[in-house]
mmCIF file of the N, C-alpha and C atoms, coordinates in Angstrom:
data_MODEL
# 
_entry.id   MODEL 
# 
loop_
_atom_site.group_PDB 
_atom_site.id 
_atom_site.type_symbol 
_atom_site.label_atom_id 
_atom_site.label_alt_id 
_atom_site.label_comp_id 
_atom_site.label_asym_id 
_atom_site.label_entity_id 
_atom_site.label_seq_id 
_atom_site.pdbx_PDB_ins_code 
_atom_site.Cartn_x 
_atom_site.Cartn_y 
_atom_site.Cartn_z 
_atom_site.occupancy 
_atom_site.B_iso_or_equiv 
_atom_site.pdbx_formal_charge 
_atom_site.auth_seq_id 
_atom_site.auth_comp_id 
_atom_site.auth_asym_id 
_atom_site.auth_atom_id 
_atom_site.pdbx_PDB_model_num 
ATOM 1   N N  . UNK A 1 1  ? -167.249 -3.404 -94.191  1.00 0.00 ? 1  UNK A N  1 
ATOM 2   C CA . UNK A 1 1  ? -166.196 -3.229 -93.195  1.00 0.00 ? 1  UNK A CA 1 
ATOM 3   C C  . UNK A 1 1  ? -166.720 -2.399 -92.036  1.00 0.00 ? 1  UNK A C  1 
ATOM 4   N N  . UNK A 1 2  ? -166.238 -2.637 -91.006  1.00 0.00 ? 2  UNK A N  1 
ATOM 5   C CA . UNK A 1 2  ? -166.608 -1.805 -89.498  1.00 0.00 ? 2  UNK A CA 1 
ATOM 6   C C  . UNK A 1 2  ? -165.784 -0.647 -89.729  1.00 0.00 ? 2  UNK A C  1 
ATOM 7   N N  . UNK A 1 3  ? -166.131 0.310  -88.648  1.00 0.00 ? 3  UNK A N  1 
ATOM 8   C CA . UNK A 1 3  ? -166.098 1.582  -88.654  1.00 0.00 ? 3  UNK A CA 1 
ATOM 9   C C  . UNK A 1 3  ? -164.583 1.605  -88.356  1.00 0.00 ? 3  UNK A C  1 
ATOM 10  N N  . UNK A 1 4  ? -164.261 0.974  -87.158  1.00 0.00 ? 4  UNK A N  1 
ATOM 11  C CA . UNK A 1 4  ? -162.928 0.881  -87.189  1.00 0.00 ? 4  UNK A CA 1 
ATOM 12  C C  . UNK A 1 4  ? -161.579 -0.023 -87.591  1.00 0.00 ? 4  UNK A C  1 
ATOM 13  N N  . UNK A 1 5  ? -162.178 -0.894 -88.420  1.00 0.00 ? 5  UNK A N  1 
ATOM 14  C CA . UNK A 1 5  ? -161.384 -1.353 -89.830  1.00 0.00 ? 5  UNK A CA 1 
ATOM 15  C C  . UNK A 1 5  ? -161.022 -0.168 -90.862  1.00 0.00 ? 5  UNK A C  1 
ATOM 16  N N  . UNK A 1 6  ? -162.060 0.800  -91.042  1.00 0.00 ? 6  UNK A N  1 
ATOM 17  C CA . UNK A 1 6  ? -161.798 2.000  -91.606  1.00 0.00 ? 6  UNK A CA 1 
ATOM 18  C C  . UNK A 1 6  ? -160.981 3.062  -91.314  1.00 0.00 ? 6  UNK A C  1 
ATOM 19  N N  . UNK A 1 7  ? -161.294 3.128  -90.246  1.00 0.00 ? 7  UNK A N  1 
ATOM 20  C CA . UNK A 1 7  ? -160.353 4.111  -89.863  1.00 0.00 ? 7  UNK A CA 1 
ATOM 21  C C  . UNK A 1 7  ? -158.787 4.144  -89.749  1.00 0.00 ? 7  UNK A C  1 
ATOM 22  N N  . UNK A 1 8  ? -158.712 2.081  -89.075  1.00 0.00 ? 8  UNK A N  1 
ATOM 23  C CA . UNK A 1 8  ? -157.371 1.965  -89.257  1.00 0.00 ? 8  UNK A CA 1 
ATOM 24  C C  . UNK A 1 8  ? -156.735 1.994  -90.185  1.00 0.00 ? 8  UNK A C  1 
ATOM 25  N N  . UNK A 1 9  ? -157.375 2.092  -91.527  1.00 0.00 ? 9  UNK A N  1 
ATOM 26  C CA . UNK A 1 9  ? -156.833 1.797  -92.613  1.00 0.00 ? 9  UNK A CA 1 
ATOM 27  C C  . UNK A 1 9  ? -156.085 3.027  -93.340  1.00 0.00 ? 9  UNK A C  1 
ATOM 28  N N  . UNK A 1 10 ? -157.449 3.725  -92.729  1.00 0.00 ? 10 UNK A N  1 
ATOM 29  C CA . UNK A 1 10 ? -157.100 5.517  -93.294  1.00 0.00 ? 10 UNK A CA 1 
ATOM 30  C C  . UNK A 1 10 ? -155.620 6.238  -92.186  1.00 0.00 ? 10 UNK A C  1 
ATOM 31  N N  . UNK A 1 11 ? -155.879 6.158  -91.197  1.00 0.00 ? 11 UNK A N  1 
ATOM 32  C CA . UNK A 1 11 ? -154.498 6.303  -90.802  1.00 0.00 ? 11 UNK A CA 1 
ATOM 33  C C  . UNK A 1 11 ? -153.364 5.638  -90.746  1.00 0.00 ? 11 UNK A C  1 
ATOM 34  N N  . UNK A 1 12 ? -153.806 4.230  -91.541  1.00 0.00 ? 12 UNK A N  1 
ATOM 35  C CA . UNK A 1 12 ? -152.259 3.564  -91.923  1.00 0.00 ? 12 UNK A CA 1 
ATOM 36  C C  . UNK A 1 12 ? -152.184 4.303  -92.845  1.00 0.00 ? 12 UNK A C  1 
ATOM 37  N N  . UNK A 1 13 ? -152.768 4.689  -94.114  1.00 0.00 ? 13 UNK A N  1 
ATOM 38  C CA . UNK A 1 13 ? -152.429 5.252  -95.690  1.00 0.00 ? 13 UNK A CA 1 
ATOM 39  C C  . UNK A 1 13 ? -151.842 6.863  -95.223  1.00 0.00 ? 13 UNK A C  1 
ATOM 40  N N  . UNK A 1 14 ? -152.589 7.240  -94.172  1.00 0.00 ? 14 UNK A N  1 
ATOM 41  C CA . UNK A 1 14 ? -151.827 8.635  -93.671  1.00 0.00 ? 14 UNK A CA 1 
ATOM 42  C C  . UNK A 1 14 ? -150.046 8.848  -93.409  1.00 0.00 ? 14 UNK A C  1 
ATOM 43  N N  . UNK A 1 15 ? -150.131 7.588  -92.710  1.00 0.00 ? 15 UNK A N  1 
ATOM 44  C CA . UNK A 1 15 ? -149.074 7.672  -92.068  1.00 0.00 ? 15 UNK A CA 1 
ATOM 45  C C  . UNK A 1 15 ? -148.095 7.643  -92.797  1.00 0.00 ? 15 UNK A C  1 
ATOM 46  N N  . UNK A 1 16 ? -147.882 6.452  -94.175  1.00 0.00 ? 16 UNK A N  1 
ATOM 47  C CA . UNK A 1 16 ? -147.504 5.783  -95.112  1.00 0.00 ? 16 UNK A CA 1 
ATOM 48  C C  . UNK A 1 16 ? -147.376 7.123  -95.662  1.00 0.00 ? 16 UNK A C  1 
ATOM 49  N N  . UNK A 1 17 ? -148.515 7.944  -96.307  1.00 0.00 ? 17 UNK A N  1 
ATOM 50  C CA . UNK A 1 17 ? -147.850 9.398  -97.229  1.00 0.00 ? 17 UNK A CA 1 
ATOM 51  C C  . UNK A 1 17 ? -147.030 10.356 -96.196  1.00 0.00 ? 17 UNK A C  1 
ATOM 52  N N  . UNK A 1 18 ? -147.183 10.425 -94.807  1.00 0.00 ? 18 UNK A N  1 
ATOM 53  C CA . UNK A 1 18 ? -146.409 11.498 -94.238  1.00 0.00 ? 18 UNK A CA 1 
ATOM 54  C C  . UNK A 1 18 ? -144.550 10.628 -94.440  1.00 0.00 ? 18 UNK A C  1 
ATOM 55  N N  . UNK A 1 19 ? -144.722 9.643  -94.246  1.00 0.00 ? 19 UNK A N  1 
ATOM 56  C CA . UNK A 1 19 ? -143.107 8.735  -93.923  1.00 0.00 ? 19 UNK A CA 1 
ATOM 57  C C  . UNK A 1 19 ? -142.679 9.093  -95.342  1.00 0.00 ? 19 UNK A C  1 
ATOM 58  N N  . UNK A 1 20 ? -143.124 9.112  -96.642  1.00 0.00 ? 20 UNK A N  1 
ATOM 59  C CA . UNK A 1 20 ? -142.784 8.901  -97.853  1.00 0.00 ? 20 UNK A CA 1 
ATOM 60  C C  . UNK A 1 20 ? -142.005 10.446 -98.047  1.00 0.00 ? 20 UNK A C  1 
ATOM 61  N N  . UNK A 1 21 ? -143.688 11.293 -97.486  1.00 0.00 ? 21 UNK A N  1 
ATOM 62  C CA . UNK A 1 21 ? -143.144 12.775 -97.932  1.00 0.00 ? 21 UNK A CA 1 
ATOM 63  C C  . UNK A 1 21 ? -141.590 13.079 -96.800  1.00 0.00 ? 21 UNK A C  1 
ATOM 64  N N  . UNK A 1 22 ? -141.519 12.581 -95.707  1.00 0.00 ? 22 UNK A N  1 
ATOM 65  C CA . UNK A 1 22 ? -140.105 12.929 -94.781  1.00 0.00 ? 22 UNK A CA 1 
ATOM 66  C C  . UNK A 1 22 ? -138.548 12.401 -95.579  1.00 0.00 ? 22 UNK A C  1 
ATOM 67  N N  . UNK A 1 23 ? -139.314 11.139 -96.556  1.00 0.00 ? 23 UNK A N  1 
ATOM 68  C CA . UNK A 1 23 ? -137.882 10.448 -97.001  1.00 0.00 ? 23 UNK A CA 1 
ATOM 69  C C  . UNK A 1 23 ? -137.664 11.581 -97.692  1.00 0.00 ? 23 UNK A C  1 
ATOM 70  N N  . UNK A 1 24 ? -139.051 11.842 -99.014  1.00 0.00 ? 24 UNK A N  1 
ATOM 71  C CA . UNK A 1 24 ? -138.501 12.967 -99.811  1.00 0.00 ? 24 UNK A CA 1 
ATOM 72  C C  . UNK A 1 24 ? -138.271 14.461 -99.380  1.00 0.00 ? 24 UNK A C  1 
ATOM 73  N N  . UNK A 1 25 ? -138.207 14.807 -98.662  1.00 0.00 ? 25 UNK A N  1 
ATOM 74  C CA . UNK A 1 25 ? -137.497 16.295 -97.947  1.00 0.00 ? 25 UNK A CA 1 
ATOM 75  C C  . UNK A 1 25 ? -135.669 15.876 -97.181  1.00 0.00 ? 25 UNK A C  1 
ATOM 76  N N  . UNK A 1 26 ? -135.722 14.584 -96.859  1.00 0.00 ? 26 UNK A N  1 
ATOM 77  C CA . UNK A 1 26 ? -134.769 14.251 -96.584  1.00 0.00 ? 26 UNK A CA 1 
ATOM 78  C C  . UNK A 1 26 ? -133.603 14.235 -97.787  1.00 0.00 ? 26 UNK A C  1 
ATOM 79  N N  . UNK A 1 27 ? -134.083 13.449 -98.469  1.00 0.00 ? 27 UNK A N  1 
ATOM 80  C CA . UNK A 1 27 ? -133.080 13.067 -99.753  1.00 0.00 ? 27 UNK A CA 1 
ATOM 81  C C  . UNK A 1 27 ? -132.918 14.559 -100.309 1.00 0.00 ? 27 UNK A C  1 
ATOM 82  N N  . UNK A 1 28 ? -134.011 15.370 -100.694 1.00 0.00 ? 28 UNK A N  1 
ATOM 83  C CA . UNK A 1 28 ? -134.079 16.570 -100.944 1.00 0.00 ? 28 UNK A CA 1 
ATOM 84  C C  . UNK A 1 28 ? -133.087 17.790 -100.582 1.00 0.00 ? 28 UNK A C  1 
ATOM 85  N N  . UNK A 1 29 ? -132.789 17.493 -99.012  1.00 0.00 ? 29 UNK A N  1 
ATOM 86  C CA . UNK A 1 29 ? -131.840 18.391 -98.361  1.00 0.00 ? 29 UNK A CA 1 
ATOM 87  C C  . UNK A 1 29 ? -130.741 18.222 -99.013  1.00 0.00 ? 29 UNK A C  1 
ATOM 88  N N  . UNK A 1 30 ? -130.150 16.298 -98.612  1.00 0.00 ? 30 UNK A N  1 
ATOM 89  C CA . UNK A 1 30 ? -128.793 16.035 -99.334  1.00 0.00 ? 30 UNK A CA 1 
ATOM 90  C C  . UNK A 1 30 ? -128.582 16.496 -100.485 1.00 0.00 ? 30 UNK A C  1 
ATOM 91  N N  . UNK A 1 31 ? -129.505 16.073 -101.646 1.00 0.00 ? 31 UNK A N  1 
ATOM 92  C CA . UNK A 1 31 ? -128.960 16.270 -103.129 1.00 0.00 ? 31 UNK A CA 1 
ATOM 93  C C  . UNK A 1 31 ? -128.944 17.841 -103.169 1.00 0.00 ? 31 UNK A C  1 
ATOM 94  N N  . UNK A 1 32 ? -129.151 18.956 -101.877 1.00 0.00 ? 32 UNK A N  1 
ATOM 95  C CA . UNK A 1 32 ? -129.086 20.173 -102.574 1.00 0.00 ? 32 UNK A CA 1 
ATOM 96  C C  . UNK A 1 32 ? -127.942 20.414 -101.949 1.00 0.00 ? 32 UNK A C  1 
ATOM 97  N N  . UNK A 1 33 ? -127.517 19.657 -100.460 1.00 0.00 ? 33 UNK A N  1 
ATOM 98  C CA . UNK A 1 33 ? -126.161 20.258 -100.215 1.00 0.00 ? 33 UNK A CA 1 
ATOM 99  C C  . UNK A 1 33 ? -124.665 19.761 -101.182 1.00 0.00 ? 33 UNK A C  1 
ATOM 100 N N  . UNK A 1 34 ? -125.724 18.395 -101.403 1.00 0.00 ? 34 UNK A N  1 
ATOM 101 C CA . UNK A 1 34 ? -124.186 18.135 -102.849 1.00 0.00 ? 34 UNK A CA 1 
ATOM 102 C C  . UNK A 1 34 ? -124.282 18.773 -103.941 1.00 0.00 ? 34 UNK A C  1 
ATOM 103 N N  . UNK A 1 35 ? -125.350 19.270 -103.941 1.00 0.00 ? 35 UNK A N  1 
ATOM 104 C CA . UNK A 1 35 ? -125.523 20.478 -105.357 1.00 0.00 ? 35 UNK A CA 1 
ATOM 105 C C  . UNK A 1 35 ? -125.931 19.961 -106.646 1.00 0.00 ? 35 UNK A C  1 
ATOM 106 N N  . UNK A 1 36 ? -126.005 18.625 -106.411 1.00 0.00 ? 36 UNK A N  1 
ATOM 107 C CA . UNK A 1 36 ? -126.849 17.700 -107.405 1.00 0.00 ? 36 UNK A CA 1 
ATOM 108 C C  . UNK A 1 36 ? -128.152 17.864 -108.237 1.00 0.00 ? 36 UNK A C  1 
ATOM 109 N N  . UNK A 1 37 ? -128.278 18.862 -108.931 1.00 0.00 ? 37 UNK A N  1 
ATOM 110 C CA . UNK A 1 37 ? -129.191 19.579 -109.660 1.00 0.00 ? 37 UNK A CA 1 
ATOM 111 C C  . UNK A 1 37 ? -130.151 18.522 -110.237 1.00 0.00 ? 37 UNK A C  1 
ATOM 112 N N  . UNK A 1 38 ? -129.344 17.580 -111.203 1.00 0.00 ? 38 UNK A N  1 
ATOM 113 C CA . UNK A 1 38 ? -130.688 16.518 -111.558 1.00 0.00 ? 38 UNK A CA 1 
ATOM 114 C C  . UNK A 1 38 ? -131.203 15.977 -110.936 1.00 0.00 ? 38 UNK A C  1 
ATOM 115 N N  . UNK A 1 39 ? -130.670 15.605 -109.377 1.00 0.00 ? 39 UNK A N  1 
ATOM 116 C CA . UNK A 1 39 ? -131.226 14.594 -108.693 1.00 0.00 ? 39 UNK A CA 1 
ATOM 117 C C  . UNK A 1 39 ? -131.967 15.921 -108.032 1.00 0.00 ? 39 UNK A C  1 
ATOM 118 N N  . UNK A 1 40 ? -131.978 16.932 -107.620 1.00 0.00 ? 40 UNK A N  1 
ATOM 119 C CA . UNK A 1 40 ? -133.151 18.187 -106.932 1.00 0.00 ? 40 UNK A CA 1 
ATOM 120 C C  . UNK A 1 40 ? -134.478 17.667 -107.943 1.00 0.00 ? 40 UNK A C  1 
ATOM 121 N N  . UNK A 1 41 ? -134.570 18.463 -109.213 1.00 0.00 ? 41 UNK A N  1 
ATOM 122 C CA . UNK A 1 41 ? -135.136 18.254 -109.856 1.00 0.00 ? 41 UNK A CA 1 
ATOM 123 C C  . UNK A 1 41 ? -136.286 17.164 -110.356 1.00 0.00 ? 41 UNK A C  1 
ATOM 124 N N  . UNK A 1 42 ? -135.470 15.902 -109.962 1.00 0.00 ? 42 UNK A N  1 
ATOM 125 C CA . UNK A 1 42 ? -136.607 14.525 -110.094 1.00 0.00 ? 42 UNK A CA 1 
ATOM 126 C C  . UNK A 1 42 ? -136.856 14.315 -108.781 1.00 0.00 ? 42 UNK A C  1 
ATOM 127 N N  . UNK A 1 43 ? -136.354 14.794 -107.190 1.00 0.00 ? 43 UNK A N  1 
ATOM 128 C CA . UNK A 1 43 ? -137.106 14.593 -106.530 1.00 0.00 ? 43 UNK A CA 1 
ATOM 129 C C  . UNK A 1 43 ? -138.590 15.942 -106.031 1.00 0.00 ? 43 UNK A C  1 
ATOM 130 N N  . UNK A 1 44 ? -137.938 17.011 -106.499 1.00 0.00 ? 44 UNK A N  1 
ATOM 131 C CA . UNK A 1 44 ? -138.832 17.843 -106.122 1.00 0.00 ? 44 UNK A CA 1 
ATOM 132 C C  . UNK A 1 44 ? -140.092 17.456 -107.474 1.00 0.00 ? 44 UNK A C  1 
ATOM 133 N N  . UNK A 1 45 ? -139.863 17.416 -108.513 1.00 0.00 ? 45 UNK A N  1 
ATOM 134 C CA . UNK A 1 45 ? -140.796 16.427 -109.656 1.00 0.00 ? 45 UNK A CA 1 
ATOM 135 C C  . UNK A 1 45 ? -141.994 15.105 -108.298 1.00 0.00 ? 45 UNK A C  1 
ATOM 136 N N  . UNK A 1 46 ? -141.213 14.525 -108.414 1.00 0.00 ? 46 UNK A N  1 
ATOM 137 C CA . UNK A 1 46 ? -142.111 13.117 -107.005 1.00 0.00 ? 46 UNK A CA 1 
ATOM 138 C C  . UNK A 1 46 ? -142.465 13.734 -105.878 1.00 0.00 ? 46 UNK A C  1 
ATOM 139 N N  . UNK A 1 47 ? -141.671 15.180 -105.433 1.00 0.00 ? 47 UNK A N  1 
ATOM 140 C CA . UNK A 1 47 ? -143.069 15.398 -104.211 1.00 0.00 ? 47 UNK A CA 1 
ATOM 141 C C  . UNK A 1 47 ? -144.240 16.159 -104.874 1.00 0.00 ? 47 UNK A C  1 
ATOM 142 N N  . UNK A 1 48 ? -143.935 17.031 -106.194 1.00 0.00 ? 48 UNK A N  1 
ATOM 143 C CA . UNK A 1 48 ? -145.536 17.281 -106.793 1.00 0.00 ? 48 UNK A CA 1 
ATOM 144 C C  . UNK A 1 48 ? -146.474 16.538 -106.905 1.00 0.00 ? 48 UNK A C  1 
ATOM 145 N N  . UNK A 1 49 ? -145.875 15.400 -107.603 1.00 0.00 ? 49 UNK A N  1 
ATOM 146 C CA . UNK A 1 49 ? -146.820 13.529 -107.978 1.00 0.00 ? 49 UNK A CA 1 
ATOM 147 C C  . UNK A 1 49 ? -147.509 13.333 -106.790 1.00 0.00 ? 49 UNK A C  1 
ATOM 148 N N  . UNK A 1 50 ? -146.486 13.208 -105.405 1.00 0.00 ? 50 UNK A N  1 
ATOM 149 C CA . UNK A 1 50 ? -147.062 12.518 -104.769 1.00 0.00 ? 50 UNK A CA 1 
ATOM 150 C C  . UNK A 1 50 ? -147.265 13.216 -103.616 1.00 0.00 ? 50 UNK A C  1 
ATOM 151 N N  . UNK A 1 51 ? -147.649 14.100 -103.761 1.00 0.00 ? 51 UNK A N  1 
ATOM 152 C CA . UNK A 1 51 ? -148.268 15.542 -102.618 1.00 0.00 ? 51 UNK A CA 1 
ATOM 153 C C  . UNK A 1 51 ? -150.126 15.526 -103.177 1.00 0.00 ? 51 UNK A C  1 
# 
């Protein structure tokens, strides 16, 4: 692969983990203002995984 086949690739996969990690801080906020303890819990669980 060329240099910049590479690169595009690496800042698509960048981009892809920053969008993922925003959903999960997002959802994160909600389930704490509804006070939704299990749902805190399995998402703060998936941003460890996937941090």
């Amino acid at each position: 692969m060329n240099q910049n086949r590479l690169q595009s690739i690496s800042k698509s996969r960048e981009a892809h983990r920053v969008n993922i990690q925003r959903s999960l801080e997002h959802r994160l906020e909600i389930a704490r203002a509804k006070g939704d303890e299990e749902l805190i819990r399995q998402l703060e669980a998936e941003m460890r995984y996937s941090s």
